[in-house]
Structure formats: C-alpha cells, structure tokens
C-alpha positions in Angstrom: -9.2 57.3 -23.5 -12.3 55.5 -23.1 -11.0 52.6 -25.6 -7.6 52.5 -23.5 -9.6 51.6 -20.8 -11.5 48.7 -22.6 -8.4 47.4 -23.8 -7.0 47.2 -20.6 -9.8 45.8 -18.5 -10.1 43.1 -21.6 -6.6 42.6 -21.3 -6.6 42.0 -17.3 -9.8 39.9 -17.8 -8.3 37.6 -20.6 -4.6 37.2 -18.1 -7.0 36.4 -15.0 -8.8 33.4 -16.8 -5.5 31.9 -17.9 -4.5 30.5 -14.6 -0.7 29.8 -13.6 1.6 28.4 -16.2 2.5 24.8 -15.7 6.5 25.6 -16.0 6.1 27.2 -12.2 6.3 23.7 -11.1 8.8 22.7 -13.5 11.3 22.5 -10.3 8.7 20.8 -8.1 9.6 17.0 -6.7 8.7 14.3 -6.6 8.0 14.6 -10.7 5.1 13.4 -12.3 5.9 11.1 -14.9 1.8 9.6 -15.9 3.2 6.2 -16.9 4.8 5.2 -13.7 2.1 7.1 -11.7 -1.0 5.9 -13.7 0.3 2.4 -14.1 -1.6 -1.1 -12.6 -4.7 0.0 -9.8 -5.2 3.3 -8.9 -8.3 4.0 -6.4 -9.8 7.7 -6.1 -12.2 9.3 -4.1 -13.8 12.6 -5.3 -16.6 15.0 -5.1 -18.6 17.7 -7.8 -19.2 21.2 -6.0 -21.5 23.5 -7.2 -20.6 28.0 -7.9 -21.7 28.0 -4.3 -19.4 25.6 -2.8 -22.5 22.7 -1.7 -21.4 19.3 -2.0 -23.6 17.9 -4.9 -22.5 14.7 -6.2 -19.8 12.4 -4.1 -18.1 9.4 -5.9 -14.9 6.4 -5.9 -13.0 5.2 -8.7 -11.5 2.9 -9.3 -8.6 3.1 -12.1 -6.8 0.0 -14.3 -4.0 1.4 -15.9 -1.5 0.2 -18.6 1.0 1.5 -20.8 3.4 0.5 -24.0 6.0 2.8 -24.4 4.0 6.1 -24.7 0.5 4.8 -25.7 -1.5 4.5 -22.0 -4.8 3.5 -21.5 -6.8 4.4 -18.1 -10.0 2.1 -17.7 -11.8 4.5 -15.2 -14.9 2.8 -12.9 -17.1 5.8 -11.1 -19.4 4.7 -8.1 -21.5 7.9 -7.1 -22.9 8.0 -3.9 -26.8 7.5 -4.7 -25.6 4.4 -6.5 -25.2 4.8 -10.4 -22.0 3.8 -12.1 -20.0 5.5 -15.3 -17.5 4.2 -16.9 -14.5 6.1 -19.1 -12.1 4.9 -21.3 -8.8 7.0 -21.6 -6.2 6.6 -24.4 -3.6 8.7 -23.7 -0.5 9.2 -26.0 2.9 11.1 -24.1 4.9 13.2 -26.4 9.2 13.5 -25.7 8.4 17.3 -24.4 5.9 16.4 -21.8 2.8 16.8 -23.4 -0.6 15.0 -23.3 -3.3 13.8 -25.9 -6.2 12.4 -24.9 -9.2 10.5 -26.1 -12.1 9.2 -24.6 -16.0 8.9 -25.7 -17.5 11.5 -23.4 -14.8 14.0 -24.5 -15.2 16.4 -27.5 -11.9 16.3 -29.8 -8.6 15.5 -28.0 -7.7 16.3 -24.8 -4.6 17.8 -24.4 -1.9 18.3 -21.3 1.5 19.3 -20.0 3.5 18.0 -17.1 6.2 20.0 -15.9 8.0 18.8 -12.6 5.2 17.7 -10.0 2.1 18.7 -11.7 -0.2 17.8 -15.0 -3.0 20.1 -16.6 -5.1 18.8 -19.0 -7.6 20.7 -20.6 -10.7 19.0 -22.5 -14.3 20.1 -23.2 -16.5 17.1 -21.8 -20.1 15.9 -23.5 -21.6 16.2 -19.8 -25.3 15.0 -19.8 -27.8 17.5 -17.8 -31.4 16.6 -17.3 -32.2 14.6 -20.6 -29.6 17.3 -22.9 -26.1 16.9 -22.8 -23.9 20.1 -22.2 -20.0 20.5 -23.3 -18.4 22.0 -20.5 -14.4 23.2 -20.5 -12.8 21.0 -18.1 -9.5 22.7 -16.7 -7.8 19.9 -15.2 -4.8 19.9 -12.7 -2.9 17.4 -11.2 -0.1 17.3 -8.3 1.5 14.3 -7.3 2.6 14.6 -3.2 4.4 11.6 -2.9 5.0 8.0 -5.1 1.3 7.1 -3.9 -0.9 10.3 -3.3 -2.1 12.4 -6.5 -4.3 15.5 -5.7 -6.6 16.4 -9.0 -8.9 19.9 -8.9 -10.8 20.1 -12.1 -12.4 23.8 -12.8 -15.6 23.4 -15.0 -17.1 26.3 -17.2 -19.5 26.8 -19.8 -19.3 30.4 -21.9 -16.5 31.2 -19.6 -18.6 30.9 -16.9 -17.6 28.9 -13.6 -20.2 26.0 -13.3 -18.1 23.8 -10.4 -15.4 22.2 -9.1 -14.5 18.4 -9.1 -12.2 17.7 -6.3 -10.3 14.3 -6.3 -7.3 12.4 -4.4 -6.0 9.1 -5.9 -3.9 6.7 -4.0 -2.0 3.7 -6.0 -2.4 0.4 -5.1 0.6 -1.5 -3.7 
C-alpha cells in the first residue's frame, strides 16, 4: 500500500511541474507566427522577481530582429535599472510543425519551443552568472501575443526543480 502511495504522490508531483500543454491555445487569435512578430525593432520592458515576489532587478530592451526564410536572428540590448548593459545574440531556426531551436552564448545546448495558436514556450537552461560563479538555471519561457503589437513573456526560473524567480516582460513592436 505504502508504495501505491509513493507512486501516486510521485506521479501527481511529476504532472504538477509539467505546466499546461501548449496545444490549449492551439485555437487562440491573433496567432503567433515569430517571424512576422519578431521582425525589424521590437522594445521591451521587464522585471526579475525573486520566490518571495520583491522586485529585484528592473530592465528595457531593446530588440533588432531579422529573418531569411526560417533562419531568424534577435540582437537583444538589456538596460537594467542601476545602469549595466547585456547583450544576447539569438539564432533561431522555425521548423514546418511549429517548433523552435535556439542558440545563443549564455544558453547551455539548444533552446527549444512550440507555438501553437497565440502562444510560444521555449524552454532553455541559461549560464546565469551569481556573485563571481555562474549557475545554469531552467528557464521555462512563455509567450502570448495580445494583439499585432503587444507580446506578454513570463519566464519561470528553477534550479534542482526548485523555483528561483520570475522574469516578467511585455514587448511592443515598433511601427
């Protein structure tokens, strides 16, 4: 009985991490199609919150985008509010079913995505530098596009399957 137990409680533990599918939104408008969306200037504004919900870290990028054919590249420019810059380099490559792959120097093997009707997630695990070490955090990724110029993006952030933060972020394109 005891091991019935286990297996279910491992079984409701594993099902609660996964998150919602992707397809849910499959019916969602307007659709989300990264090379119109992510194509030409693209400013964001965005914020890192800690487990505990405080505002640590505030930032706005700004995003040159470009694609050819299904190769895409997203120049990404990071301000943070106590004045240091980042910069990240995106190469993205669209698959005929929807899918993602992504590239970029901070990020650990390929990232890799889905878009299904209005939405996007892309997960990655990101070389995140912490007090003089760097850590590679799981970077859960989701993206919703509200209208042709408003993108919403809520990244969950986790180390050992443990929550670290939030990154909460709202792109407008450039007209």
């Amino acid at each position: 009985m005891n091991r019935r137990l286990w297996l279910l409680g491992a079984s409701a533990a594993l099902t609660g991490c996964a998150g919602p599918d992707v397809a849910r939104y499959a019916a969602e408008k307007p659709v989300l199609d990264l090379r119109e969306y992510f194509n030409g200037r693209i400013d964001g504004w965005g914020l890192f919150t800690g487990r505990d919900g405080e505002v640590v870290r505030r930032f706005k990028v700004v995003i040159d985008a470009r694609w050819q054919g299904d190769e895409g590249v997203l120049d990404e420019d990071f301000t943070y509010s106590d004045g240091t810059r980042q910069r990240r380099i995106w190469r993205l490559t669209r698959s005929a079913d929807g899918r993602y792959a992504g590239r970029a120097d901070d990020v650990v093997g390929v990232a890799e995505g889905q878009a299904r009707g209005n939405a996007l997630r892309f997960r990655y695990t990101l070389a995140l530098p912490v007090d003089g070490r760097t850590w590679h955090v799981e970077m859960d990724d989701w993206m919703y596009l509200v209208d042709e110029d408003v993108l919403l993006n809520r990244t969950e952030m986790s180390k050992f399957g443990i929550r670290l933060g939030e990154v909460t972020l709202s792109f407008r394109r450039r007209r």
